[in-house]
C-alpha positions as CSV (number, residue, x, y, z in Angstrom):
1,X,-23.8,1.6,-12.8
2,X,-22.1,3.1,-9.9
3,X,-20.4,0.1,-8.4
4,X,-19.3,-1.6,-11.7
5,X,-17.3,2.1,-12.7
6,X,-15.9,2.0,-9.5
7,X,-15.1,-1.3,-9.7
8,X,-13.8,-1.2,-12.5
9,X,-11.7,2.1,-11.5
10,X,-10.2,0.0,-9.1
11,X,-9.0,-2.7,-11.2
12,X,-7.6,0.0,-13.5
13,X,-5.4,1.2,-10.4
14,X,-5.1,-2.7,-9.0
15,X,-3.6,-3.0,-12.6
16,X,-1.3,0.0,-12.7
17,X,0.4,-1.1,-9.6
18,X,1.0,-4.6,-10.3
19,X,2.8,-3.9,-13.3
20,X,5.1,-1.0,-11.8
21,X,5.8,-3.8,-9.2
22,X,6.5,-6.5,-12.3
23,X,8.4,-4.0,-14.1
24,X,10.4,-3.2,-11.1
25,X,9.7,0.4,-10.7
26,X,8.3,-0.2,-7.2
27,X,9.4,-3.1,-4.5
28,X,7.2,-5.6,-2.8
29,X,8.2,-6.6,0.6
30,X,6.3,-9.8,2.5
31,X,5.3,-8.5,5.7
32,X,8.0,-11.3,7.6
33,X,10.9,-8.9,6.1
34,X,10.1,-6.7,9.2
35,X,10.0,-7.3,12.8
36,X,9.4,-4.6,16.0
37,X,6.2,-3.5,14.1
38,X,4.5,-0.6,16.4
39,X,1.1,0.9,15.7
40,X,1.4,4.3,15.8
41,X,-1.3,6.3,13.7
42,X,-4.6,5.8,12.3
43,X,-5.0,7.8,9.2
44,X,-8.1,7.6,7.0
45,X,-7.6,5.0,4.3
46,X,-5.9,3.0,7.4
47,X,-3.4,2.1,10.0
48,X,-0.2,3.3,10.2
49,X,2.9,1.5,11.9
50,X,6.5,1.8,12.6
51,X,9.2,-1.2,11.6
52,X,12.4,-2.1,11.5
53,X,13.6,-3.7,7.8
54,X,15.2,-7.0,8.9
55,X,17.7,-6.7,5.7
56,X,19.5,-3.2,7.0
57,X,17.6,-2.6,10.5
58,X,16.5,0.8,9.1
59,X,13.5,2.0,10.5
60,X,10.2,2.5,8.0
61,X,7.0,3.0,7.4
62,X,4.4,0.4,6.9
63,X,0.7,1.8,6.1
64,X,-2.6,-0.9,5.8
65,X,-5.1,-0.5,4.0
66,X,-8.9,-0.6,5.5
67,X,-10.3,-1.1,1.9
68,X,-8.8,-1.5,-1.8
69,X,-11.8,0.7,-3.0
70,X,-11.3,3.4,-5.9
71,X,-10.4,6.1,-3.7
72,X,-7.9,4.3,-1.6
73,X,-5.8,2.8,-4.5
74,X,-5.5,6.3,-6.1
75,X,-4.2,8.0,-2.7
76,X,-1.9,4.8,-2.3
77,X,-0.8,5.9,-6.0
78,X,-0.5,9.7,-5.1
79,X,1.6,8.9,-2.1
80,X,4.2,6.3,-4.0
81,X,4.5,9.1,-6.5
């Protein structure tokens, strides 16, 4: 019973973040908008890295994820907001 809640947890968030993305309340970005992508952390939900946006040259953030379980789609939630 576990795994199915949690599963289905992380739909719920999987979900949630989709639409924000469809309603336009957050932007997706393909990872070839960037380029002079440096790995610079290691955190625990991932790997962190250091880009320049191709669009304006700024330089950003770009985090991945080791797994899309429960608790890492609510800290990616927590973070955005």
């Amino acid at each position: 019973m576990q795994d199915t809640e949690n599963t289905n947890n992380t739909n719920e968030w999987v979900n949630w973040i989709e639409e924000a993305v469809d309603k336009e309340h957050l932007k997706f970005y393909e990872y070839e908008d960037f380029n002079n992508i440096q790995h610079i952390g290691t955190e625990a939900f991932g790997n962190v890295y250091r880009a320049n946006w191709k669009n304006s040259g700024k330089l950003v953030a770009l985090k991945s994820f080791i797994s899309l379980n429960n608790l890492t789609m609510k800290e990616i939630v927590r973070e955005v907001f």
